[in-house]
C-alpha positions as CSV (number, residue, x, y, z in Angstrom):
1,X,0.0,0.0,0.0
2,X,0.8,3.6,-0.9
3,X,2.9,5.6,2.2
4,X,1.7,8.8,2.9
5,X,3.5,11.6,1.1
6,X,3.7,13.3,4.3
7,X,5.6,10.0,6.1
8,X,9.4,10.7,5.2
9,X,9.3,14.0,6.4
10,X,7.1,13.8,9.2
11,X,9.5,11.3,10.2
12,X,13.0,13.4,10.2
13,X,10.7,16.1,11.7
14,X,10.3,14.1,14.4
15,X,13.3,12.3,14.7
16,X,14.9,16.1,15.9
17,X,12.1,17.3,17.9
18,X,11.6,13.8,20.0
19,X,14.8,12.2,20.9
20,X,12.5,9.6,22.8
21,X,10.5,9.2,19.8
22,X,13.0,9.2,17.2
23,X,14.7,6.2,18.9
24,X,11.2,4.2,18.2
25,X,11.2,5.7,14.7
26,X,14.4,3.1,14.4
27,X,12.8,0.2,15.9
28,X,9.9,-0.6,13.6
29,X,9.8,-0.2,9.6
30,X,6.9,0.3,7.9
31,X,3.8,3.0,7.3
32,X,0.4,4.0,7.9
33,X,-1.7,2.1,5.6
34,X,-5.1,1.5,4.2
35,X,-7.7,0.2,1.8
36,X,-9.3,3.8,1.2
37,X,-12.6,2.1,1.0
38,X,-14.7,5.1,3.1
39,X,-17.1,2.2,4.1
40,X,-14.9,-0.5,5.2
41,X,-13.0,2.0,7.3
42,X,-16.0,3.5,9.3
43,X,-17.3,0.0,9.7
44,X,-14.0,-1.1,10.9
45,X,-13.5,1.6,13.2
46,X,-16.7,1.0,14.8
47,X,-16.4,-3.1,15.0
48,X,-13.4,-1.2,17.4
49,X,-14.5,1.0,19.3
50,X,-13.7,-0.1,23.1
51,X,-12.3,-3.0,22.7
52,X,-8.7,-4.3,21.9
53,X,-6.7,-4.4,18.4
54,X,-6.6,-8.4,19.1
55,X,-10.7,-8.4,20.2
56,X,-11.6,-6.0,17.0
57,X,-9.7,-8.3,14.6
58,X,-11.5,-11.8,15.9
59,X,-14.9,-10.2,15.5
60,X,-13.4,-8.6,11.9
61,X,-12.6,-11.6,10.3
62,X,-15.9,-13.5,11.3
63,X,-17.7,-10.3,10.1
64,X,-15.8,-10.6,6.9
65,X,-15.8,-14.4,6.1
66,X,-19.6,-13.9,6.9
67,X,-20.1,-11.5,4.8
68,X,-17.4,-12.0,2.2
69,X,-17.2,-8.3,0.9
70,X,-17.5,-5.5,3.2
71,X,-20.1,-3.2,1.4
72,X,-22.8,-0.7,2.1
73,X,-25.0,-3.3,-0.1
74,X,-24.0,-6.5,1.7
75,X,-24.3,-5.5,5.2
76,X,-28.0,-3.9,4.8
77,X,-29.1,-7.3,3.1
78,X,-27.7,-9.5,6.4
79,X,-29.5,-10.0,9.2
80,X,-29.6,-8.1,12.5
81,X,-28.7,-11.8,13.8
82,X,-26.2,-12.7,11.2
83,X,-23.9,-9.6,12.7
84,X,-24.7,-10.8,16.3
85,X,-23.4,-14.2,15.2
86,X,-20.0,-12.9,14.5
87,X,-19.4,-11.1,18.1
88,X,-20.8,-7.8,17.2
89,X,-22.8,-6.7,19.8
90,X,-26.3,-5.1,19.4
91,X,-25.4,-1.6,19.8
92,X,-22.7,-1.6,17.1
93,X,-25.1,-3.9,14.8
94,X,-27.3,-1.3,15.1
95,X,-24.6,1.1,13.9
96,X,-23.3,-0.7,11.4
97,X,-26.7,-1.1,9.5
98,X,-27.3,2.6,10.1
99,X,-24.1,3.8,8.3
100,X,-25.0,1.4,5.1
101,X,-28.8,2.8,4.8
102,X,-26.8,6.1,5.2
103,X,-23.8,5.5,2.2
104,X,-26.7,3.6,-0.2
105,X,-29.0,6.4,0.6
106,X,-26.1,9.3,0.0
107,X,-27.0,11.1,3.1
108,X,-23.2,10.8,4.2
109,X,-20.7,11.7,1.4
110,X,-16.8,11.4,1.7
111,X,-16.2,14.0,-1.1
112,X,-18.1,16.8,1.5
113,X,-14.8,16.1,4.0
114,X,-12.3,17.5,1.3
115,X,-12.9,21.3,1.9
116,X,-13.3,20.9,5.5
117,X,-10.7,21.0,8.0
118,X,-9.4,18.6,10.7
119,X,-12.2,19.8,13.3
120,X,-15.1,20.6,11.0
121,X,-14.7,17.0,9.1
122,X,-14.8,15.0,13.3
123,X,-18.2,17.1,13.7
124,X,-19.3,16.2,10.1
125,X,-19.0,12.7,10.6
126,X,-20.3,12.6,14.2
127,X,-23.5,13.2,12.4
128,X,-23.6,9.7,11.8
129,X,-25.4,7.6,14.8
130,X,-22.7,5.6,16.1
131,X,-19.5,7.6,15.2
132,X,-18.2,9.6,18.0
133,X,-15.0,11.7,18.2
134,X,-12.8,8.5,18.1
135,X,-14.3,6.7,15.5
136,X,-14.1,10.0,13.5
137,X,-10.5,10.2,14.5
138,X,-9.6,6.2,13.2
139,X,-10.9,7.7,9.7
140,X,-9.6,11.0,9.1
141,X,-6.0,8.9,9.9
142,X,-6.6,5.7,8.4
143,X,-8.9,6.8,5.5
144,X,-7.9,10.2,4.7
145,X,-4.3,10.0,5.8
146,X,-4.9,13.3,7.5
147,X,-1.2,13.9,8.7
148,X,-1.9,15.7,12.4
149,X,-4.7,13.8,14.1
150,X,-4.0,13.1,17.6
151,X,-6.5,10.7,19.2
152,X,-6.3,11.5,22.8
153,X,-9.3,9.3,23.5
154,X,-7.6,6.2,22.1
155,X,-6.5,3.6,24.7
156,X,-3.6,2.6,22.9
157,X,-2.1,5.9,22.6
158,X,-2.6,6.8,26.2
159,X,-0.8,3.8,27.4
160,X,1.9,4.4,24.8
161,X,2.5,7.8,26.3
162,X,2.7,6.3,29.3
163,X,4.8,3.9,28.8
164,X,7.6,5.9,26.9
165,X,7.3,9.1,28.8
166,X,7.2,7.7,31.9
167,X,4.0,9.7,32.4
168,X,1.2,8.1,35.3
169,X,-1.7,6.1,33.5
170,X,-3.7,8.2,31.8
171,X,-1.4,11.2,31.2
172,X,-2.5,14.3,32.4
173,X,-4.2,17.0,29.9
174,X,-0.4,18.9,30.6
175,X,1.7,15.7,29.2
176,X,-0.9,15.6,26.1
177,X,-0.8,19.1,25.2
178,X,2.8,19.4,25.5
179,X,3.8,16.0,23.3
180,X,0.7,17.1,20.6
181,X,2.7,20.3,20.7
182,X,6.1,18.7,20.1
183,X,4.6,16.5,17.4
184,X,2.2,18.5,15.2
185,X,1.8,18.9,12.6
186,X,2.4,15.6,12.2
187,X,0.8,14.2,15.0
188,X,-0.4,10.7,13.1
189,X,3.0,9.6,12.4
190,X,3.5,10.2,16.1
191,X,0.3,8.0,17.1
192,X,1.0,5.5,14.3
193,X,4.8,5.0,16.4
194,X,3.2,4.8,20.0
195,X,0.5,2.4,18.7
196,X,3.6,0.4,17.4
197,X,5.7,0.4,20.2
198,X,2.7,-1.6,22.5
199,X,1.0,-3.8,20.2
200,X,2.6,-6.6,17.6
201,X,-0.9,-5.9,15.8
202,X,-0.2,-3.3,13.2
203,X,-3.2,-1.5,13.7
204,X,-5.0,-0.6,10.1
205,X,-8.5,0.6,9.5
């Protein structure tokens, strides 16, 4: 999969401004990636809300063998008991099945989030039953390779931070502020590090 065009230099930007960080920059190769299917990621992203990278991917793959492509089309025509049968619980079934209705129905359209910026596109897409910040966050990185998202609701992160900054679990609003600081604006090559550093699941959405 493509990198992002941002990635090299995000990375030597980095690299000076975060000795700690630059030093986890050398550990792991790779790059952000993803299928840049709008649907797929927003389904994705909600199949993980709340629960781990390892928990997200069991239920995924049933999900997906179920299902066999991951489509606005495919997951309106399955049952509300079809989704429960692969670990989904009811809330996110419900969720799910609301977000195709909404892409076959065009009341949610990607192309609206190219003229809007970071902000303004999270409270676009929280429109959408079921997609909070978070969720919002997981797409804007994932899908639209936005290059300074930093999701200080994700668990993943916060225990990253805390890990490699020696900071108490969770970091205090003073810790976040002053690494988003350090980082932006290329906060998502920052996140896409921590997430790295914690979890032998490359995260993708």
């Amino acid at each position: 999969m493509t990198k992002p065009i941002f990635w090299d230099n995000a990375i030597k930007y980095l690299s000076k401004k975060d000795k700690k960080l630059g030093k986890i920059i050398l550990q792991y190769e790779g790059h952000l990636k993803s299928k840049k299917n709008p649907f797929y990621s927003l389904c994705k992203s909600i199949i993980g809300q709340q629960i781990s990278v390892q928990s997200a991917e069991s239920v995924w793959k049933k999900l997906v063998k179920k299902c066999i492509r991951i489509s606005p089309k495919n997951i309106n025509s399955m049952t509300v008991q079809e989704i429960r049968n692969c670990g989904v619980t009811r809330q996110k079934t419900e969720y799910i099945k609301l977000l195709s209705k909404n892409f076959l129905q065009k009341n949610f359209k990607v192309s609206e989030l190219e003229i809007l910026n970071d902000e303004d596109a999270i409270s676009y897409l929280c429109q959408n039953k079921g997609i909070g910040k978070w969720t919002s966050e997981m797409f804007l990185i994932f899908n639209q390779n936005r290059q300074d998202i930093f999701p200080i609701q994700d668990i993943g992160l916060l225990k990253a931070i805390s890990k490699n900054y020696m900071t108490e679990y969770p970091p205090t609003t003073d810790d976040l502020l002053k690494i988003q600081k350090r980082w932006s604006p290329y906060c998502t090559v920052g996140t896409w590090y921590m997430w790295r550093s914690v979890d032998p699941v490359t995260v993708e959405y």
